[in-house]
C-alpha distance (Angstrom), angle and dihedral (degrees) to the residues before:
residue distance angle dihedral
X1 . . .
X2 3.82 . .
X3 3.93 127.6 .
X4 3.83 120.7 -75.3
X5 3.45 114.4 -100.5
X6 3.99 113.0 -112.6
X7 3.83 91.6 -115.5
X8 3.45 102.0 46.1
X9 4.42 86.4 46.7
X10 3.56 83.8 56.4
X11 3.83 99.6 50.6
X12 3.58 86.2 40.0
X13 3.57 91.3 54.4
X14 3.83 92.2 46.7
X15 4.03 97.0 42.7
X16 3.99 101.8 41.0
X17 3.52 101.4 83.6
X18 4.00 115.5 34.4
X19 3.73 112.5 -136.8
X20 3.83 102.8 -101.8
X21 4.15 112.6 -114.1
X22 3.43 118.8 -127.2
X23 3.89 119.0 -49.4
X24 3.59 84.8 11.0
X25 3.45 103.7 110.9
X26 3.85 95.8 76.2
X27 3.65 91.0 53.0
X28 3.75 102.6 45.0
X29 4.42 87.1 40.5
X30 4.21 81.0 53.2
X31 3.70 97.0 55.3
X32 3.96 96.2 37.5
X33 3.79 82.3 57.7
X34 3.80 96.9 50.1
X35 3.80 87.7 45.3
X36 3.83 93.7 58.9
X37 3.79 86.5 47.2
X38 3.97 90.0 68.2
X39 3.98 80.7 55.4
X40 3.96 121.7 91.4
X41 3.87 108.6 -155.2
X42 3.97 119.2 176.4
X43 4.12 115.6 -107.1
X44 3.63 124.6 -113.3
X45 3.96 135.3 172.1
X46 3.77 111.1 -132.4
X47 4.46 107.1 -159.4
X48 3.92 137.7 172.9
X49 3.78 128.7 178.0
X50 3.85 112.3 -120.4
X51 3.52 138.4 179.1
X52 3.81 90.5 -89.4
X53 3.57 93.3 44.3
X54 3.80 138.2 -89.3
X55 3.46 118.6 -24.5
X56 4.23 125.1 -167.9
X57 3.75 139.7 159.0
X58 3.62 136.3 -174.5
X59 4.04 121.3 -100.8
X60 3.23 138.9 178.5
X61 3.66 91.8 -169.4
X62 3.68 101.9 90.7
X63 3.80 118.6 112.6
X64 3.88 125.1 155.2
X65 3.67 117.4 -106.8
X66 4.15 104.1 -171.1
X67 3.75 135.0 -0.3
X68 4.05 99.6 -155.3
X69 2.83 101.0 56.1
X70 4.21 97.6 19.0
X71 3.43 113.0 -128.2
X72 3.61 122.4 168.6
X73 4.36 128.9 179.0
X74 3.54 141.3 -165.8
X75 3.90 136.4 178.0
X76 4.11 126.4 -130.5
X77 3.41 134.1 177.0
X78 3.39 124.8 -85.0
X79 4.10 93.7 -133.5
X80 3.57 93.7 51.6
X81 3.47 118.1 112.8
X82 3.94 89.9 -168.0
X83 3.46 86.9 55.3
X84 4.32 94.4 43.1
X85 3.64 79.0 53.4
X86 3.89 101.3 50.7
X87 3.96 95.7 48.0
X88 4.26 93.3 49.5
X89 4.05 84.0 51.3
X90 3.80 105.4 105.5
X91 4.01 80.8 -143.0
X92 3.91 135.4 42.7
X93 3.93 121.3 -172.4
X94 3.74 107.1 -164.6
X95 3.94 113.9 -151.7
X96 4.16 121.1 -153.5
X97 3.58 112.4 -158.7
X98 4.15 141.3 -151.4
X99 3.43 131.3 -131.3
X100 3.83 88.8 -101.6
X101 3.81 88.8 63.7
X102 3.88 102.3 64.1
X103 3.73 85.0 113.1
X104 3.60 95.7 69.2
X105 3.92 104.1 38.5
X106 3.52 75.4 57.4
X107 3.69 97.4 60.5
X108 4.16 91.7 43.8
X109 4.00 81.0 53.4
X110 3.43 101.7 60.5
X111 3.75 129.3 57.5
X112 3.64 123.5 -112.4
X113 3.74 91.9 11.4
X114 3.79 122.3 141.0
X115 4.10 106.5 -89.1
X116 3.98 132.3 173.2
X117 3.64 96.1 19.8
X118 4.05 124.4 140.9
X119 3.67 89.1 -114.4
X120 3.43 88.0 66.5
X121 3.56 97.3 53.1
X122 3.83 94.3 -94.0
X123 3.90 121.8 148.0
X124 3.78 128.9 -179.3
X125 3.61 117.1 -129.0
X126 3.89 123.4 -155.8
X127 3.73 114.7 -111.3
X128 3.93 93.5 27.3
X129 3.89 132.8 84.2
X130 3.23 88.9 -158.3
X131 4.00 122.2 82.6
X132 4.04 124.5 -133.3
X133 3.60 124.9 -126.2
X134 3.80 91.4 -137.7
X135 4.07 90.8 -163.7
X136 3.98 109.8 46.7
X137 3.57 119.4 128.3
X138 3.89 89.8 -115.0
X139 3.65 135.0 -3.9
X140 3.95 122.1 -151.8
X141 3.45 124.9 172.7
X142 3.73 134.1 -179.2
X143 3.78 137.8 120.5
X144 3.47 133.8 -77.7
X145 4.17 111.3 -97.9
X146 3.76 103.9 170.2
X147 3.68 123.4 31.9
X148 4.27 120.2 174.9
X149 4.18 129.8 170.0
X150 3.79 107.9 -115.8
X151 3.55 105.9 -174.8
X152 3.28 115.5 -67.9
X153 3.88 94.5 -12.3
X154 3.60 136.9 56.4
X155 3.72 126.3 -114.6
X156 3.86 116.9 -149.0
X157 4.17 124.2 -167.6
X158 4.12 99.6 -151.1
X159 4.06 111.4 -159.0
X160 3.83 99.9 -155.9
X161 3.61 113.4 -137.1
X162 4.21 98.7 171.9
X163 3.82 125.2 32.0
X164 4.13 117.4 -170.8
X165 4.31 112.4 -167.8
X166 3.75 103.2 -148.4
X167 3.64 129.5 177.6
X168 3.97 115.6 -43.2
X169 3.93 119.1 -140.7
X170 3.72 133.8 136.4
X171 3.53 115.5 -35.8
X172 4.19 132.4 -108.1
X173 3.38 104.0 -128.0
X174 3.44 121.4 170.8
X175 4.23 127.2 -140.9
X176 3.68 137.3 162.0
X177 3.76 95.0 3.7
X178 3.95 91.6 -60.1
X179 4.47 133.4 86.1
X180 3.58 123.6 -106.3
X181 3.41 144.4 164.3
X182 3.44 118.3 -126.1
X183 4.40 119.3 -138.0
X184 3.19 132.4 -150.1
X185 4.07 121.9 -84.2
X186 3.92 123.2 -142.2
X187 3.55 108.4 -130.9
């Protein structure tokens, strides 16, 4: 299949999604939410240090853009002060979780729960204010190059200086507003 022409991208772009008519917008921000429920996405925690101390939520936004060079990105919402927080850090670690760690992208889920404690796996490291999850799946961290509003959300383009292989194991994946861990099919 060859590359879209620039003037059909553009009335693509401009004819995709009909503008909603009046009261619509509820409606049409209902189903698009219901949709993405039928869609599993893997779980990640997204964390900065900041002058008030480390700050993280869980996302299941994160999806890698490039290997060479690695780029990595991730949506949050606009009204989160979490995620205010994460994209004026002048570094983001991003965190992908197993199965066995539903627990804690639980806790970074929630408000006011417990977060960045040793019981959770979390170690201080000299020289950073922010804490390492010493048992994630993968580590990358980097800092944030592009960030654009999208709607009610913000998009962020992560260039990942640092990438830590931890300990593989089933995935967290997350679906229909609950965890899981996904098994293997027989083909």
């Amino acid at each position: 299949m060859g590359a879209i022409p620039d003037d059909e991208r553009t009335a693509m772009s401009q004819t995709a999604v009909p503008p909603p008519e009046d009261g619509a917008d509820a409606d049409v921000a209902a189903l698009f939410k219901e949709g993405f429920r039928h869609h599993a996405a893997g779980v990640a925690l997204v964390c900065a240090a900041t002058p008030d101390g480390p700050v993280g939520a869980t996302l299941s936004s994160v999806a890698s853009v490039s290997a060479a060079p690695p780029l990595l990105s991730f949506s949050m919402a606009r009204t989160s002060a979490t995620g205010a927080a994460v994209l004026a850090a002048d570094a983001v670690t991003v965190y992908l979780l197993r199965a066995d760690q539903a627990a804690l992208a639980h806790s970074f889920a929630v408000r006011g729960a417990d977060r960045f404690s040793a019981e959770q796996g979390w170690r201080h490291r000299e020289g950073s204010d922010l804490p390492v999850l010493t048992d994630a799946a993968a580590r990358f961290t980097g800092r944030l190059s592009v960030v654009v509003p999208a709607g009610a959300s913000w998009l962020a383009l992560m260039e990942v200086d640092e990438i830590e292989l931890g300990t593989g194991g089933a995935p967290l994946v997350h679906h229909d507003r609950a965890y899981w861990a996904p098994g293997p099919l027989d083909a």
